[in-house]
Structures are given as C-alpha cells and as structure tokens.
N, C-alpha and C positions, 0 to 999 in steps of 0.2 A: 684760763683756769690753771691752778698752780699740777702738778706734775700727777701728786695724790688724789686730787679730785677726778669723780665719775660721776657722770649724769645718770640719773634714775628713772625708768617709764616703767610707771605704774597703771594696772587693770583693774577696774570692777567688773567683773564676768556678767554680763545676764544674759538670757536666752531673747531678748528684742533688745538691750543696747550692751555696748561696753565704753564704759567711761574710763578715759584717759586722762592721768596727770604726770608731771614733770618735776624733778627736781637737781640737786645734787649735795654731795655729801661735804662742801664749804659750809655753805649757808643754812643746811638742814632745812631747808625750806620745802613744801610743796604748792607746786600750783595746778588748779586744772587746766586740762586744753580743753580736748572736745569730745563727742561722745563718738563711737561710731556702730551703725547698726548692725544689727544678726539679722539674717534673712533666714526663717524657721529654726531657730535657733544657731546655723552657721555664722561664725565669726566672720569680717571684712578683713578676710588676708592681705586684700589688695591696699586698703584704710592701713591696716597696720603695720606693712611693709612699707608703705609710704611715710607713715610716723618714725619708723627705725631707721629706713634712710636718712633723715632729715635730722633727727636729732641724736643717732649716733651714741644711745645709751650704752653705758659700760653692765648694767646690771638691770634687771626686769625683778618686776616685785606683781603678784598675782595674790587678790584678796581669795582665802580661801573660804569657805563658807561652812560654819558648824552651827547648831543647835544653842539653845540661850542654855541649855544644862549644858553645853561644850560638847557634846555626842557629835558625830558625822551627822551634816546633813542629807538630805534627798539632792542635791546638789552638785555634795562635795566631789564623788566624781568626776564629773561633766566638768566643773573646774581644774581637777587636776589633769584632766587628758588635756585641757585647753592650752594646760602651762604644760604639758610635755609635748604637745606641738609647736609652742613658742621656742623653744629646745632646739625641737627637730629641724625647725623651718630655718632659722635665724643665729642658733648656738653664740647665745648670750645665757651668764649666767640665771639663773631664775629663784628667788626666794618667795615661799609661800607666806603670806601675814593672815592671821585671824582677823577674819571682817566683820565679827560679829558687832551689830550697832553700828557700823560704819554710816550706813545711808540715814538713821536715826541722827547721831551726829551730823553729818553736812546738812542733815533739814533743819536743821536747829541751828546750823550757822548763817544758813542761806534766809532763813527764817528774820533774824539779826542783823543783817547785813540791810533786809527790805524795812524795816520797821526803824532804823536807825537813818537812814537816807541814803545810806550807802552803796544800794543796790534800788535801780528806778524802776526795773522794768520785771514783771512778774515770775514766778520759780519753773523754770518746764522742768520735766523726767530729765533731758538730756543735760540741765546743768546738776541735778541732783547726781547723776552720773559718777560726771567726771569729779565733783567735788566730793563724795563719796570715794571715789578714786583716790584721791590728794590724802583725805582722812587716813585710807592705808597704807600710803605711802609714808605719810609723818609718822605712824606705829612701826614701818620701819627702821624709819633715823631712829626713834627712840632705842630700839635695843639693838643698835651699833653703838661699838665705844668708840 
C-alpha cells in the first residue's frame, strides 16, 4: 500500500454480537470479516485483540447509535465507553460514525445479494453484523476528503 494509505476496522457494538469490517483509504472500499460475540453484554477483547494484531489498522471507526429523531440513544453510552476502551486498550485513533439504519441497509443488501444469486446460503445475525459493520464504515470514507 502506497505511503498515505491506512487500513480501517470498523465495529458494530451490540450487547450479544459485534460485527467486524475492514477497509482502507485507496480503494474506499469496505468489506465484512466476521462477527464476534459479547458474553452478557462483555465485548471479546481477546476476538478483538486478535483482529488488531493481525490486520494492523491505522484508524478504528465505532458505529455510534442515536434515535431516528437523532436524540441519544439508550445505547449511546455503552458504545461510547466501548470506543473509549478501544482507546485505552490498543491507542489507535478512534472515529465515532452515526449508525442509524446501518443494519436496515446491510439487510437490504444482504437481502439482494440472496435473491440475485449472489449469495447461496441463507442471512444469519452474524453476517448481518459485520455487514452492517462495512455499511459504517463506507459512511466513514464518505465524509473523508
């Protein structure tokens, strides 16, 4: 990758998964990886530390979660402590993206993907996840210039 370029790992927070995607800032692309679980709501530090090892992101992107009027969610919280232990644990930068409709949109692609032939085998939560994930991650590249 040329000099400027930084890989991007992207989160969907939820309190039973958190969906993972990947990108970087050539291609503006996102893809999902994979989901990994919470146990009572606890994030897989061990899952995610293993992800950052491995792929060595320059920048972390954490969907935040508000209300369809844009208010704070019941949520919003619990995500942002999520992404200030991403912080603490690992000190990569961290950008927060509005996920509102995020998992609406990936169902809608995921949805498309199956009815086009593209995708053979049926939709679990954990791919809705991570491609959910990818959705807010692409809302990132969007508002980089």
């Amino acid at each position: 990758m040329p000099d400027n370029t930084r890989l991007v790992l992207a989160f969907d927070f939820g309190l039973k998964r958190i969906g993972l995607a990947s990108g970087d800032t050539l291609t503006r692309t996102a893809a999902p990886l994979k989901t990994l679980a919470s146990v009572a709501g606890a994030p897989d530090w061990g899952g995610i530390a293993i992800q950052i090892k491995a792929l060595q992101p320059a920048q972390l992107v954490v969907g935040e979660p508000y209300n369809a009027d844009g208010s704070v969610s019941a949520m919003t919280a619990t995500v942002r402590a999520f992404a200030a232990e991403l912080l603490r644990r690992f000190a990569i930068p961290i950008a927060l993206v509005d996920e509102r409709w995020s998992s609406l949109d990936a169902q809608a692609r995921l949805r498309d993907a199956r009815a086009s032939g593209e995708r053979k085998r049926r939709v679990r939560h954990e791919d809705l996840d991570s491609r959910a994930a990818a959705v807010i991650l692409e809302r990132w590249f969007e508002r980089q210039t």
